[in-house]
C-alpha positions as CSV (number, residue, x, y, z in Angstrom):
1,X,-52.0,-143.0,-145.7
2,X,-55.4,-141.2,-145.9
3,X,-56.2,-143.1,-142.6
4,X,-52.9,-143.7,-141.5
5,X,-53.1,-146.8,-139.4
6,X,-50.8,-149.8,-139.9
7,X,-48.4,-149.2,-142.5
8,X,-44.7,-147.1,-142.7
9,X,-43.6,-143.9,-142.4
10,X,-40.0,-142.0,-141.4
11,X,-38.4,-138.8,-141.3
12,X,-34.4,-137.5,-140.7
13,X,-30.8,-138.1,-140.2
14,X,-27.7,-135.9,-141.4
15,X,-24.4,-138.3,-142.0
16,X,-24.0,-141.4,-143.8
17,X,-21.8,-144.6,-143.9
18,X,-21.2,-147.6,-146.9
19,X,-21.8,-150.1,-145.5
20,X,-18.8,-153.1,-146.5
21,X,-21.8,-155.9,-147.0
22,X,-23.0,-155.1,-150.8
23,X,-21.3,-151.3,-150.5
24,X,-25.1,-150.1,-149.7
25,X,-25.6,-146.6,-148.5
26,X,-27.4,-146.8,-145.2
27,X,-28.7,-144.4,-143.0
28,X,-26.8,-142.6,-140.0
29,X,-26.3,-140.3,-136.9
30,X,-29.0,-137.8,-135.7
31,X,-29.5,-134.2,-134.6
32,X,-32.0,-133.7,-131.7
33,X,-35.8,-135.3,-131.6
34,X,-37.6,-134.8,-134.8
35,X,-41.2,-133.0,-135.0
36,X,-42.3,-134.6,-138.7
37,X,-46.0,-132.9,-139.3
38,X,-48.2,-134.3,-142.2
39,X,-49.2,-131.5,-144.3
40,X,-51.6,-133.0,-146.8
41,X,-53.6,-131.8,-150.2
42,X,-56.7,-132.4,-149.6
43,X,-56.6,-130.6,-146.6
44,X,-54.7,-127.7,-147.9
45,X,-57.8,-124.9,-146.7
46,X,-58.0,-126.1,-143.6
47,X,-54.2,-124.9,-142.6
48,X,-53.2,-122.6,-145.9
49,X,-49.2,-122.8,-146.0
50,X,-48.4,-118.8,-145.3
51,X,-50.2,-119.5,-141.5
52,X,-48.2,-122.9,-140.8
53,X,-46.4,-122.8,-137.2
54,X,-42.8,-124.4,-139.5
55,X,-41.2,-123.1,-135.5
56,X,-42.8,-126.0,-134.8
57,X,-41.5,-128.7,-136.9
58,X,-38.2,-130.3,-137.8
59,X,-39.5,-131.7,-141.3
60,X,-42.3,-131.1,-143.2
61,X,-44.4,-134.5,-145.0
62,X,-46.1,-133.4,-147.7
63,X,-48.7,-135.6,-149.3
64,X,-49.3,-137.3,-151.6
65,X,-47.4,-138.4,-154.5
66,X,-49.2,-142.3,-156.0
67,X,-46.8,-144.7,-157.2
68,X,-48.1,-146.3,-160.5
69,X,-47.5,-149.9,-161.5
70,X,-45.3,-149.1,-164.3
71,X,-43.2,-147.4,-162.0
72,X,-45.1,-143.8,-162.8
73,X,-46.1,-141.0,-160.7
74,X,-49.4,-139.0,-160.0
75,X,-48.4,-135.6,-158.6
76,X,-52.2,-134.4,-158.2
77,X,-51.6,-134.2,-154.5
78,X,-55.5,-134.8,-153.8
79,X,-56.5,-131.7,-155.3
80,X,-55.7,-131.8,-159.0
81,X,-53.0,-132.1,-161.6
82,X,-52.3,-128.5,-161.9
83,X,-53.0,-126.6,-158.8
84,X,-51.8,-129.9,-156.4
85,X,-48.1,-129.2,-157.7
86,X,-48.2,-125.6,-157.0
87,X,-49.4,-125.7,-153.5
88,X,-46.9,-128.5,-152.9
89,X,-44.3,-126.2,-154.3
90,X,-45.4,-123.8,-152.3
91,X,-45.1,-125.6,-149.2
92,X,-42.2,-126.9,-150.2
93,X,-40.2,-123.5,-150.8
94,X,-41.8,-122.8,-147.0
95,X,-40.5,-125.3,-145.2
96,X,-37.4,-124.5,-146.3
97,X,-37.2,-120.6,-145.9
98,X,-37.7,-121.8,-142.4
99,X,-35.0,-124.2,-141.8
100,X,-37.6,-126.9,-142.0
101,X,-37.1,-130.2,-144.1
102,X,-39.2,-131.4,-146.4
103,X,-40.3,-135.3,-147.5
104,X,-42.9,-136.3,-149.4
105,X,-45.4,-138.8,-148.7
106,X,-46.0,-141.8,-151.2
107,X,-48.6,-144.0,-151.2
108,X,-50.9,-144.5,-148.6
109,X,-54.3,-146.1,-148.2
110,X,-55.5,-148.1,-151.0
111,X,-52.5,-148.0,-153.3
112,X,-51.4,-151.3,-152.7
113,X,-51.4,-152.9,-155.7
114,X,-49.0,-149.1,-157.5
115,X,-46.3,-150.1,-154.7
116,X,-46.1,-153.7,-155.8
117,X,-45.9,-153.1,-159.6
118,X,-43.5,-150.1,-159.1
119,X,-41.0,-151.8,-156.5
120,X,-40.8,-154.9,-158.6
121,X,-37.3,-156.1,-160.3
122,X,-39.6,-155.0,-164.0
123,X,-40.4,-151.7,-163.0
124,X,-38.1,-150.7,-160.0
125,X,-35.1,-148.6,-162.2
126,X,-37.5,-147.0,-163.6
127,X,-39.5,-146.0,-160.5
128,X,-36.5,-145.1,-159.0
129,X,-35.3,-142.9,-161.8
130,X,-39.0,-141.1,-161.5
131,X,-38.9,-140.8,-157.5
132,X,-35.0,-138.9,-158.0
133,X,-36.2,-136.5,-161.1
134,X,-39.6,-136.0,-158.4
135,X,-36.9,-134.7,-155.3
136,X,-35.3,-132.4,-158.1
137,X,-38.4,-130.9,-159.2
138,X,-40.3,-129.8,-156.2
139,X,-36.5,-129.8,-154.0
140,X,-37.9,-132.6,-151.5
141,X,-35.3,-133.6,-149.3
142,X,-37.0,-137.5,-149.1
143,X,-39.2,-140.0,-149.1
144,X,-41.9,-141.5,-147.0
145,X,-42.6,-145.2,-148.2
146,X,-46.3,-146.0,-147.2
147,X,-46.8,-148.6,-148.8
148,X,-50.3,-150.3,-147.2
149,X,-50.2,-153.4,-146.0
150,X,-47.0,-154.7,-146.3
151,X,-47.1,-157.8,-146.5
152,X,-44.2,-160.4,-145.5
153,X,-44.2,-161.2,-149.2
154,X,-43.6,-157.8,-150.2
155,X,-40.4,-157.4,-147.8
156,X,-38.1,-158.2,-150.5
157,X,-38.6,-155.6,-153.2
158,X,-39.2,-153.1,-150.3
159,X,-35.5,-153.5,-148.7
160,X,-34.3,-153.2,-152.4
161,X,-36.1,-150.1,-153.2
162,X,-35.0,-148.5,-150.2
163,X,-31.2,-149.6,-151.0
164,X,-31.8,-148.6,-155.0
165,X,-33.3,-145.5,-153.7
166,X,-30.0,-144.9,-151.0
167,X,-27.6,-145.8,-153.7
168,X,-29.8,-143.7,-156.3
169,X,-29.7,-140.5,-154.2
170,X,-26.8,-140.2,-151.5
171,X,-28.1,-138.2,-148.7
172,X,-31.5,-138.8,-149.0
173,X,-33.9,-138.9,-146.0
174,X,-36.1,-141.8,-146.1
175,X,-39.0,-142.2,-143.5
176,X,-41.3,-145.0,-142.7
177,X,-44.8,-145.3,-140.6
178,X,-45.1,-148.8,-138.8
179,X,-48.1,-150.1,-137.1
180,X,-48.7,-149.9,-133.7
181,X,-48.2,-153.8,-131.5
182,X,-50.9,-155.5,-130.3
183,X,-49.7,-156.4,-127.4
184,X,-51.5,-159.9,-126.9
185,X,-49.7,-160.6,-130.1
186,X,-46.8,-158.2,-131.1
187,X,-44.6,-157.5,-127.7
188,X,-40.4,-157.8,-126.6
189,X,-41.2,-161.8,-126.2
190,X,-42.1,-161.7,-130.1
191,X,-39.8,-159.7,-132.1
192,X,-39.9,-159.6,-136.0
193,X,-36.5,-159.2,-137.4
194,X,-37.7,-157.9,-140.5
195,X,-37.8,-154.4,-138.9
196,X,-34.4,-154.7,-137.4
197,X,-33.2,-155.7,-141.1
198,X,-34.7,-152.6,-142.5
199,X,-33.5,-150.0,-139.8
200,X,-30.0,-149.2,-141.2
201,X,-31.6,-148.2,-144.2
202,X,-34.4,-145.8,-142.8
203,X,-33.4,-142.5,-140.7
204,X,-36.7,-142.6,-138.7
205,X,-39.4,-145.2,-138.1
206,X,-42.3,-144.1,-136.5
207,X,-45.3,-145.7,-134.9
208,X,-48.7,-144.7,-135.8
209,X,-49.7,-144.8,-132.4
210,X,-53.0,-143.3,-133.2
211,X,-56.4,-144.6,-133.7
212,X,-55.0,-147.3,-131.3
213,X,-58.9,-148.8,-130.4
214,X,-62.1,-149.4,-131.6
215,X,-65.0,-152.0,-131.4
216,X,-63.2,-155.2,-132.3
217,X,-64.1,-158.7,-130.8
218,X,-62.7,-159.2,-127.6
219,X,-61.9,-155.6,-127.2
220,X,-63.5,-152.8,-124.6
221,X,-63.8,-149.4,-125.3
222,X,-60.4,-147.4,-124.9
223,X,-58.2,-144.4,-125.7
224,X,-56.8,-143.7,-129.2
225,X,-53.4,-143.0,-128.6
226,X,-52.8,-144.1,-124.9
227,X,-49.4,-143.9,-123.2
228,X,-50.0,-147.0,-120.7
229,X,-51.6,-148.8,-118.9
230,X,-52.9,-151.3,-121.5
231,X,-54.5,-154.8,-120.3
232,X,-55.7,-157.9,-122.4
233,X,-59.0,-156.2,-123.3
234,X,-57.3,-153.1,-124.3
235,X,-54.3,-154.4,-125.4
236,X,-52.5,-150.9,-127.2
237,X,-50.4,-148.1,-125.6
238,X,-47.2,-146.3,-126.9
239,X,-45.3,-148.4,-123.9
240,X,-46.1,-152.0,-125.4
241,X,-45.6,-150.7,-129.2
242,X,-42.3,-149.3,-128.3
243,X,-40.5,-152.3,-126.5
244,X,-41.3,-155.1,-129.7
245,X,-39.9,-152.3,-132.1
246,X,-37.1,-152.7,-129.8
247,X,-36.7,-156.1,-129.7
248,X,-36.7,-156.0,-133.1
249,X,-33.9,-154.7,-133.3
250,X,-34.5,-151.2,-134.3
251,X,-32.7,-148.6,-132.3
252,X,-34.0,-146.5,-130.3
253,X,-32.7,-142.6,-132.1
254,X,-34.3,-144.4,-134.9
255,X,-37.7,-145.1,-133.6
256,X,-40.1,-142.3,-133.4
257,X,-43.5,-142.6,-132.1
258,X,-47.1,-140.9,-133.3
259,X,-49.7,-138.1,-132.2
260,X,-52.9,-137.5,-134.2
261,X,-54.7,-134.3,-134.3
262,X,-57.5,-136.1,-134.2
263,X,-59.7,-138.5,-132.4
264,X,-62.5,-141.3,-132.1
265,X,-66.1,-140.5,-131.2
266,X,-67.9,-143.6,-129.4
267,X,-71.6,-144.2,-128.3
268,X,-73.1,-146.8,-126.2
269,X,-70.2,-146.1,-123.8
270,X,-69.6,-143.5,-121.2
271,X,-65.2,-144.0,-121.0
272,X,-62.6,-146.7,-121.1
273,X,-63.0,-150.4,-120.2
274,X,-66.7,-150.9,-120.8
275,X,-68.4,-153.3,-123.3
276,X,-70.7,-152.8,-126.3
277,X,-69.9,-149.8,-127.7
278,X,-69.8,-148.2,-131.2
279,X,-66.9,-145.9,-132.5
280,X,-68.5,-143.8,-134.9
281,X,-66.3,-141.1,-136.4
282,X,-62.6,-140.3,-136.3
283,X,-59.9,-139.0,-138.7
284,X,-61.0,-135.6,-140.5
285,X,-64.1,-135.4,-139.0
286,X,-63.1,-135.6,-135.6
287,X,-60.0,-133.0,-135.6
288,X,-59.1,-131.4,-132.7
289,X,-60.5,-128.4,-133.9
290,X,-63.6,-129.9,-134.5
291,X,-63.3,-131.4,-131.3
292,X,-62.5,-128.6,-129.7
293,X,-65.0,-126.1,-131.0
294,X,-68.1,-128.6,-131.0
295,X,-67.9,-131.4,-128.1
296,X,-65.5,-130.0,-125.7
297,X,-66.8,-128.7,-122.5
298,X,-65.1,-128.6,-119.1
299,X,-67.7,-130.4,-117.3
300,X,-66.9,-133.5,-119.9
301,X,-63.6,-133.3,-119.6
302,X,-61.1,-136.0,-117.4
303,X,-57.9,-137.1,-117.9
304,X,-57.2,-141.0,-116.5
305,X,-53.2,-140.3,-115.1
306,X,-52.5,-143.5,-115.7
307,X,-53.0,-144.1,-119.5
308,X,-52.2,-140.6,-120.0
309,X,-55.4,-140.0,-121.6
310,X,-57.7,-137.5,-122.0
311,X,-61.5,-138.1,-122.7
312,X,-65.2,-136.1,-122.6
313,X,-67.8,-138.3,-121.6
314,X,-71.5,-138.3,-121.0
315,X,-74.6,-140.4,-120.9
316,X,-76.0,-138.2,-122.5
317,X,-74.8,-138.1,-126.2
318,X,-73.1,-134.2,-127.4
319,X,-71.7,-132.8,-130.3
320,X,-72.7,-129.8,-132.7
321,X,-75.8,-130.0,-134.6
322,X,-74.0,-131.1,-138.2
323,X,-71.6,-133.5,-136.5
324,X,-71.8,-137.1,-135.2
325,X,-73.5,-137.2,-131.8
326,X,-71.1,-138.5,-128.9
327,X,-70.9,-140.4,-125.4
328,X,-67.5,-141.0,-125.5
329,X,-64.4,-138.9,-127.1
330,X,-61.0,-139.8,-126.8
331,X,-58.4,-137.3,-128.0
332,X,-55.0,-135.7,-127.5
333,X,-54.6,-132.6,-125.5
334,X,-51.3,-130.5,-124.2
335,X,-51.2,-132.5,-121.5
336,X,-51.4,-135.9,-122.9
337,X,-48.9,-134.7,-125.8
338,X,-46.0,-133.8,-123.1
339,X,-46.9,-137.4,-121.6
340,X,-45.3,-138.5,-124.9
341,X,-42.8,-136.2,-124.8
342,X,-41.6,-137.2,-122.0
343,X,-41.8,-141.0,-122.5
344,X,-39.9,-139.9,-125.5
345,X,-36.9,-138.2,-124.0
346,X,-36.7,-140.4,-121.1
347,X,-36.2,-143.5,-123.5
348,X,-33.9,-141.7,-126.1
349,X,-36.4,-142.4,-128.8
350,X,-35.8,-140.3,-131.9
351,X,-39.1,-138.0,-132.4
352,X,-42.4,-138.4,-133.0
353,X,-44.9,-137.7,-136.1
354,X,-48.4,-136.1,-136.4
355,X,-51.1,-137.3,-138.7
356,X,-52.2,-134.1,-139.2
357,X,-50.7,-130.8,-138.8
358,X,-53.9,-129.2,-140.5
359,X,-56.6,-130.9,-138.4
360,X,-54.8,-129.1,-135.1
361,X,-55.4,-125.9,-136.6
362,X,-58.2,-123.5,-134.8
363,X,-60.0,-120.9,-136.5
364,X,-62.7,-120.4,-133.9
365,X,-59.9,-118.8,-131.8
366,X,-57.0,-116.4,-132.3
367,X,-53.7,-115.9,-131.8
368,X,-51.4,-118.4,-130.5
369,X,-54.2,-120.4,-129.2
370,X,-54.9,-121.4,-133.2
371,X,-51.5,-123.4,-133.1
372,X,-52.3,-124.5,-129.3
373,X,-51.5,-128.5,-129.8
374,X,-48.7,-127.9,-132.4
375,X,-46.6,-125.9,-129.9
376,X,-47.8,-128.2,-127.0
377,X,-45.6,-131.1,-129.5
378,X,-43.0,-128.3,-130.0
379,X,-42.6,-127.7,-125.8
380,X,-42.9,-131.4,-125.1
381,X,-40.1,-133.0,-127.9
382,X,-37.7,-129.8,-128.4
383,X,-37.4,-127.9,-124.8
């Protein structure tokens, strides 16, 4: 989930039921909107665990463990096999001193071929067995299955590894990130039952409703994460993802929805809804603190009130002198983030994630403005 885009991801849930079809443990009842923050290895200096805002969250993702083919683990965390397990310890052990859960990521980007091998019928006991004696060992509370793509062929062995994983471990939080709907394809009219299959099994599902746009045919230049307000050239928004997760059948305290700390640097355009642009830059490089600190200015700054958007634009391209040069930046700010919140609340959802906690971090400021976004998702979700 490096570039977490179109995949799975989940996070919470307290009680649990059997369920009298197979005497599977399944996933049940909830406790307030969930903040799940991404905490990640690789990015382990930019947000060192003693300063994390844990207020702020309701469970802590910490990534990431790779699932092998054989059904083994690599526990380097994207920093290395000794000194990733300590600082995931470490975060670990914080999370929970502050009443915050903890799940660990697996997977992600370009592991495809360690998910198939390690959730097949050969190898699944055994990954299973290696995934329980993992929770024990660094105290996770659950798993986030990213497994990228998922493809309808793979549906099978990942319904049983979530019940061999449910049966394995009673009480167990699993999580799940799903892809956000194209909305010329994906909407309420077109449901796919395969997520309303898995939803008893998972306590959240949460759209990665980030990264939403970029310069694909038949597409204009739009907003990463918008609210609304999508159209057939910009055919993406939280409020057309929402309703075909819906349809699907997946409840609505189960479905979460996403916020990234980051955002999507464009030139040859000047905002939303023009043509032949290039989106240059986005995840890591363009963090909000980055964004903040290099390309923000008020005189670039609007906010279009009905995609609940914020953007900088300019003809003339921006950005600091060792970063991509910009015309067009889409990005989330306090006000776009209680836009979610809202939409959240005012449709019962469940919570929302954020890819990443560590790229919302400022050290160009201080005080509580370091933490600024976090505690805008912290106002907006958990009032």
């Amino acid at each position: 989930m490096l570039l977490l885009r179109a995949v799975l991801l989940i996070v919470l849930g307290v009680g649990l039921r059997i369920a009298a079809a197979g005497e599977f443990i399944f996933a049940d009842n909830f406790d307030g909107a969930w903040i799940s923050g991404y905490y990640v290895g690789y990015q382990k200096d930019l947000y060192p665990v003693a300063n994390v805002d844990f207020a702020a969250l309701t469970h802590l993702v910490v990534g990431r463990v790779v699932p092998n083919a054989d059904g083994s683990l690599t526990t380097t965390f994207d920093i290395d096999a000794v000194n990733g397990p300590v600082w995931a310890k470490q975060a670990t052990a914080a999370a929970h001193a502050h009443g915050v859960k903890a799940i660990v990521m697996l997977g992600g980007a370009g592991e495809y071929a360690g998910w198939v091998g390690a959730a097949s019928g050969t190898h699944r006991a055994t990954f299973v067995a290696n995934l329980v004696q993992l929770a024990h060992d660094y105290a996770f509370d659950g798993f986030d299955l990213d497994w990228e793509p998922l493809n309808v062929s793979d549906e099978p062995d990942f319904i049983a590894l979530a019940q061999a994983l449910r049966a394995a471990k009673p009480g167990v939080l699993l999580t799940v990130p799903v892809g956000w709907a194209n909305a010329n394809f994906q909407n309420a009219n077109s449901p796919d039952p395969f997520y309303g299959t898995i939803a008893p099994l998972f306590d959240q599902i949460n759209i990665m409703s980030y990264g939403m746009a970029g310069p694909w045919g038949g597409w204009q230049s739009w907003y990463s994460s918008a609210v609304s307000a999508a159209s057939g050239n910009t055919p993406s928004s939280i409020d057309t993802s929402v309703p075909f997760y819906l349809a699907s059948g997946v409840p609505a305290q189960r479905l979460g929805v996403g916020i990234g700390f980051y955002g999507m640097c464009w030139t040859g355009v000047t905002g939303a809804h023009q043509t032949g642009g290039s989106e240059i830059a986005d995840d890591n490089t363009m963090s909000y603190a980055n964004i903040m600190s290099g390309y923000y200015s008020a005189a670039r700054y609007q906010y279009d009130g009905a995609a609940q958007a914020p953007w900088l634009g300019s003809s003339t391209a921006f950005g600091p002198a060792a970063g991509p040069k910009c015309n067009f930046v889409s990005y989330e700010d306090p006000a776009s983030v209680a836009a979610k919140g809202s939409y959240v609340l005012a449709n019962r959802l469940g919570g929302t994630i954020i890819w990443t906690i560590a790229q919302g971090h400022r050290t160009d400021v201080s005080g509580p403005a370091q933490d600024a976004l976090l505690e805008a998702v912290r106002a907006a979700f958990r009032p």
